[in-house]
N, C-alpha and C positions, 0 to 999 in steps of 0.2 A: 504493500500500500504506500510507502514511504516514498517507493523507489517509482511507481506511479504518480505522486503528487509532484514531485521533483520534475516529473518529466514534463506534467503539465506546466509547471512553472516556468520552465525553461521556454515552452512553444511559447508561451505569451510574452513573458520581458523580448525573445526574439522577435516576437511578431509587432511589438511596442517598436524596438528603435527600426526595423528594418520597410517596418510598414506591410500592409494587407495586399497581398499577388492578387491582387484581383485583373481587371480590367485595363487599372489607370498603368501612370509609367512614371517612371524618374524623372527629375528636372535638372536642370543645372544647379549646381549651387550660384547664392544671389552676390549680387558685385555690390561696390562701393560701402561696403562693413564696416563703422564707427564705432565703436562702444567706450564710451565716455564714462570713467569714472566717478561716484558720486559718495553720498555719506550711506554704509550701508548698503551700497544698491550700484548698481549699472545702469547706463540707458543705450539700448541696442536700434542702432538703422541699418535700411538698407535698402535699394533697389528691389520693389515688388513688381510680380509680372502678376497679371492678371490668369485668373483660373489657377496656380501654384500655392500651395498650402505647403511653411513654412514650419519649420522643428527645429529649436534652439537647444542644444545641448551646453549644459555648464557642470563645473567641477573645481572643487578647490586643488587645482595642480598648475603646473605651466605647460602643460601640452595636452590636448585633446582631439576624438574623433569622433563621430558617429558611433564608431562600431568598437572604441575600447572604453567608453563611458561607465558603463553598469557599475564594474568593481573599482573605479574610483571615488576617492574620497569627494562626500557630499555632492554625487550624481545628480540630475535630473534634467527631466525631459519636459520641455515646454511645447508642446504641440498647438496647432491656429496660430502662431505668432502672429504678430501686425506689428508693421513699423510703424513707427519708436516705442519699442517696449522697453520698460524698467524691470530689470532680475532684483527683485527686494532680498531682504533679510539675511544679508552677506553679514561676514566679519570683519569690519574695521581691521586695516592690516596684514589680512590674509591674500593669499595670491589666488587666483581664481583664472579659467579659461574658458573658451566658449567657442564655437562653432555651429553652423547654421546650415542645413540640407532643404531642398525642395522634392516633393513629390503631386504629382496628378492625379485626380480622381480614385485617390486611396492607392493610389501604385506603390512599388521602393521604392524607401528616400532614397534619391541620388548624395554625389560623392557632397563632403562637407565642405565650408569657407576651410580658409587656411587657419591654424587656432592661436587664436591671439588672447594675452594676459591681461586683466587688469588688477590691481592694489583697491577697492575702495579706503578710504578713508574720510572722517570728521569734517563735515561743511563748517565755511565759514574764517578758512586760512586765505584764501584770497576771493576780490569780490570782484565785479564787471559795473562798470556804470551804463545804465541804458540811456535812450531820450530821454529830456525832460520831460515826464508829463504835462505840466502846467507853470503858468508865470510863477502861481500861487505855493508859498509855502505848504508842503504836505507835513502832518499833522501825528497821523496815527496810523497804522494798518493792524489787519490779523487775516487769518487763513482759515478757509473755511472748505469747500471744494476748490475754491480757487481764493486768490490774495485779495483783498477789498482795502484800498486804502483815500483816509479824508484827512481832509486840509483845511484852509483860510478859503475866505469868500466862496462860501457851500463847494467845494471840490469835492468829488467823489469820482473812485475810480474803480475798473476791475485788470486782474491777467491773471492768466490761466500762468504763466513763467514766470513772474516778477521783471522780466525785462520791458514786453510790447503791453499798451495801457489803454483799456475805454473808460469814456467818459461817462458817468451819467447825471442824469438831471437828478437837482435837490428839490425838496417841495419847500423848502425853506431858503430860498436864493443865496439870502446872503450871509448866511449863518456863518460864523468860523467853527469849522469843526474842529474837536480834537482827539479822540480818540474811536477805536474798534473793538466789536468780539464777536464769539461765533459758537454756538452748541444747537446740535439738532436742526441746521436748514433755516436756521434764522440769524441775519447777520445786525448786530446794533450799533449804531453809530452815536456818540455823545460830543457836545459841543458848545457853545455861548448862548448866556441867558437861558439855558436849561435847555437846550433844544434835542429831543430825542429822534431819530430815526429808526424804521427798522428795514429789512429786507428779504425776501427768501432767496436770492441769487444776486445780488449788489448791483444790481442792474435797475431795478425801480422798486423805489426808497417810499415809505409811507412816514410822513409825523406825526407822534405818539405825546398825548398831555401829558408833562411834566410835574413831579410833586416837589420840585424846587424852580418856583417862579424867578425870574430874573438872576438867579446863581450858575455862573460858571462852571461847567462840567470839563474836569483835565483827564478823566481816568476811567476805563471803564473794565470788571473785575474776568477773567474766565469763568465759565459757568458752574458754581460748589453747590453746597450741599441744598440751600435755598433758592439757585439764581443768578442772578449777576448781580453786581454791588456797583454804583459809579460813584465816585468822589468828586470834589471841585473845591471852590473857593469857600471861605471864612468855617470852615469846618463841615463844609454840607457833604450827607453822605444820605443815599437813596437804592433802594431794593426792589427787585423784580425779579417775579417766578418766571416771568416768559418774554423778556422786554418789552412789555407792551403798557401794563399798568404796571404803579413806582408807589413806593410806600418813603415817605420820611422815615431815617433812623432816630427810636426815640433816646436813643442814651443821652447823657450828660455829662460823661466822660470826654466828650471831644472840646478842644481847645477852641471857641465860636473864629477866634483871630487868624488861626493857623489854613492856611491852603492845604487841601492833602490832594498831593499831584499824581500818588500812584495808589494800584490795589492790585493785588494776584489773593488767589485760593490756592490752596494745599493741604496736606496732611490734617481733613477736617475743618478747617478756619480759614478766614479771613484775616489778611494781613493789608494793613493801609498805611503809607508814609508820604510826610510833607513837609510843612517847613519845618526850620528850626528843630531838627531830630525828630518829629513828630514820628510815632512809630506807633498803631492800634493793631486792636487784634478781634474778631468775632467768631462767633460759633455759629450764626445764625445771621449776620449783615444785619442785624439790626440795633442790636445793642454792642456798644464796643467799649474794651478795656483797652485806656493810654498806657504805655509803658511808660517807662521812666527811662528816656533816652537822653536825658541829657549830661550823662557822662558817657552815653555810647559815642555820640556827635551833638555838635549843636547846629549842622552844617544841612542845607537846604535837603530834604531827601528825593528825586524826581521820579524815581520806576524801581520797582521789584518784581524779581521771579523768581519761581520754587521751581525745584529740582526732585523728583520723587527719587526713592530708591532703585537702585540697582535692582532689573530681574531678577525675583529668587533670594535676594537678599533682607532681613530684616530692618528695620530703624523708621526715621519718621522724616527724614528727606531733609532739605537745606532751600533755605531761603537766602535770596541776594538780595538788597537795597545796594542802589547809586545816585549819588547828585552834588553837589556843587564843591567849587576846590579838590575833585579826583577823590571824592569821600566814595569806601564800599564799608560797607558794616555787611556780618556775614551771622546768620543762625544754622547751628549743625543737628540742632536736637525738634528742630520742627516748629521752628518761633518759638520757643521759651523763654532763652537766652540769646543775646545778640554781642558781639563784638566784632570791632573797627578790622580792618585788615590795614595793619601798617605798613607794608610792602605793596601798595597800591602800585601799580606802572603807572598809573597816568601821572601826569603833572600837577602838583598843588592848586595852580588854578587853571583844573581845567575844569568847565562844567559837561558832567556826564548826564547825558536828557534820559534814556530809556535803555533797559534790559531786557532779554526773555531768553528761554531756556529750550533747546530741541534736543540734542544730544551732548553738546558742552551752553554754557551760558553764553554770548552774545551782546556784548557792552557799546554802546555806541553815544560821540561825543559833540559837541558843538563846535570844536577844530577839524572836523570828520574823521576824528579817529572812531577805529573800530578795534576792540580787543575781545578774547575768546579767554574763556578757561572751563576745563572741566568739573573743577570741584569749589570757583568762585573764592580762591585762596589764590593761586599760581595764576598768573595772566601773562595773554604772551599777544604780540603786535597782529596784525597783518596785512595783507597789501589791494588796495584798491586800484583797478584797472578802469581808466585812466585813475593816478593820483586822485585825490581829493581833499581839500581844504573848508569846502563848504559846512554848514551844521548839519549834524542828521540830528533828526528827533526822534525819532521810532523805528522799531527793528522785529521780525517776526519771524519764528518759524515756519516752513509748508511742510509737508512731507518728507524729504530728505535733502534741506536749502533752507536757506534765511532770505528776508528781501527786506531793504531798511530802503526809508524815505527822509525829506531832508528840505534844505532850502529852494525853492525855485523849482518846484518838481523834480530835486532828486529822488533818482532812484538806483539801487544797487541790489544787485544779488550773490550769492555766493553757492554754492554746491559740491 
């Protein structure tokens, strides 16, 4: 019976990479083969012929075929390809091959590309400057199926890459926007004099009543355990199950005087900071406990982002704050505790606008500096193509990339 099932086995893996004798027939393998390495992942082109149904074979080695795949380490077979396909959930670091056959009408695959290696590695060591989008300072972005990112004088924009950008209309003309987020197919935009937006595809924007009348909106939170949270000016902090309707927070814990410029969720809570070390914390975005920051920093605080754990691993993740004079204050036990990181790279006075976190943190500066670190302790430079000197204010993860935006409709990417 053993010696039966094995055999079975055997017809099929061989019937898998060699293809079904049926009717059809083999094709060329396809020309002009790219594969671009990225964080994690590859992105695979090529020259499609019409009626040929494509098979990507990959493996973590430096040499690959069709037909010696199977007993390679981390084999697999991609069948229907379509160009540009991304090969997801690689290893940072590891070396990986790939190769590409065509077959017709369920025929053998014919012979394969020639096999070519790539490295992924960690987005965000160097970046691309695309067109300006707009005259208008850009503001804010997040990712959602695609990047959504809003600006000054109602700008709002979409791209599927971070580099090419549409436009679309605000219901609120002139609004200056300043932030984004995005859970569940609904994208929300916050901005001046309370102005809420939402969207199901960042392409047309509906305006939502406001439960902070004429208050400045600078931040608006990922979606936690109740919502989104958005922050603003003289202390105003406001809650939403679904972006749509907004609840005043009732604490009194908040400083009325203080701006709170940033908010992220994590580990459970609600984490807000802003001026003057302000640094809160909620279970619920609606009531919030001040910390006592003013021996962490006294120094403007502008964006924070959490960091979960390591797959597989235990603890309660790491929060980052940045903001003005190249201030990072760091929590490692899940906001309980905070402390300064004295070995900041930036410059004393540099003001740091926004952070977020995809697979290392993502720091970005009003001199256009951009810095990276993985554990929001060690920071290390990187390089912008062309140079950059302009502000950036905000910075976003997509899928396996960052896209930061900036003065003048800048925009960059990185992957």
């Amino acid at each position: 019976m053993k010696r039966y099932l094995a055999l079975i086995l055997l017809i099929a893996v061989t019937s898998l990479v060699t293809g079904c004798r049926g009717t059809g027939s083999s094709a060329p393998a396809p020309t002009n083969v790219v594969i671009t390495a990225g964080d994690s992942s590859v992105t695979i082109t090529w020259d499609m012929t019409p009626g040929v149904e494509y098979w990507i074979f990959k493996a973590a080695t430096a040499d690959i075929t069709p037909q010696n795949c199977l007993p390679l380490p981390e084999c697999a077979i991609i069948v229907h390809a379509t160009s540009p396909y991304i090969v997801a959930g690689l290893t940072n670091g590891t070396t990986y091959s790939f190769t590409i056959n065509g077959r017709i009408d369920g025929g053998k695959g014919g012979a394969g590309t020639a096999s070519i290696s790539r490295v992924p590695r960690l987005a965000g060591a160097t970046w691309t400057t695309g067109t300006a989008m707009s005259i208008n300072a850009m503001r804010g972005i997040t990712f959602g199926t695609l990047f959504a990112a809003v600006g000054d004088n109602g700008a709002l924009f979409s791209s599927t890459d971070g580099l090419a950008w549409n436009a679309a209309s605000n219901p609120v003309a002139a609004a200056n926007m300043s932030a984004a987020s995005y859970y569940n197919s609904n994208y929300v935009a916050v901005g001046a004099a309370g102005v809420i937006l939402t969207s199901p595809d960042a392409a047309t924007w509906t305006s939502r009543t406001t439960a902070a009348p004429a208050k400045n909106l600078f931040a608006i939170s990922n979606y936690g355990v109740t919502g989104f949270v958005a922050t603003g000016a003289s202390g105003t902090i406001i809650q939403s199950t679904d972006g749509i309707t907004w609840n005043l927070a009732s604490s009194t814990n908040v400083n009325p005087l203080n701006d709170i410029n940033g908010v992220t969720y994590g580990n459970g809570k609600y984490v807000a900071v802003g001026v003057a070390g302000t640094l809160l914390t909620s279970s619920d975005g609606i009531n919030w406990t001040s910390l006592t920051s003013a021996t962490i920093t006294s120094n403007t605080l502008n964006g924070i982002a959490y960091a979960p754990p390591a797959i597989g691993t235990t603890g309660t993740g790491t929060f980052v704050a940045v903001g003005a004079n190249g201030t990072i204050v760091r929590s490692i036990d899940g906001g309980s505790t905070w402390a300064p990181i004295i070995t900041s790279p930036f410059a004393g006075t540099t003001l740091i606008n926004a952070i977020t976190y995809g697979r290392q943190f993502i720091a970005v500066a009003e001199d256009g500096s951009i810095f990276t670190s993985v554990d929001g302790s060690a920071w290390a430079s990187t390089t912008a193509t062309p140079a950059n000197s302009s502000p950036v204010y905000a910075v976003t993860r997509g899928l396996y990339d960052y896209t930061a935006v900036g003065a003048a409709g800048l925009n960059m990417h990185s992957k």
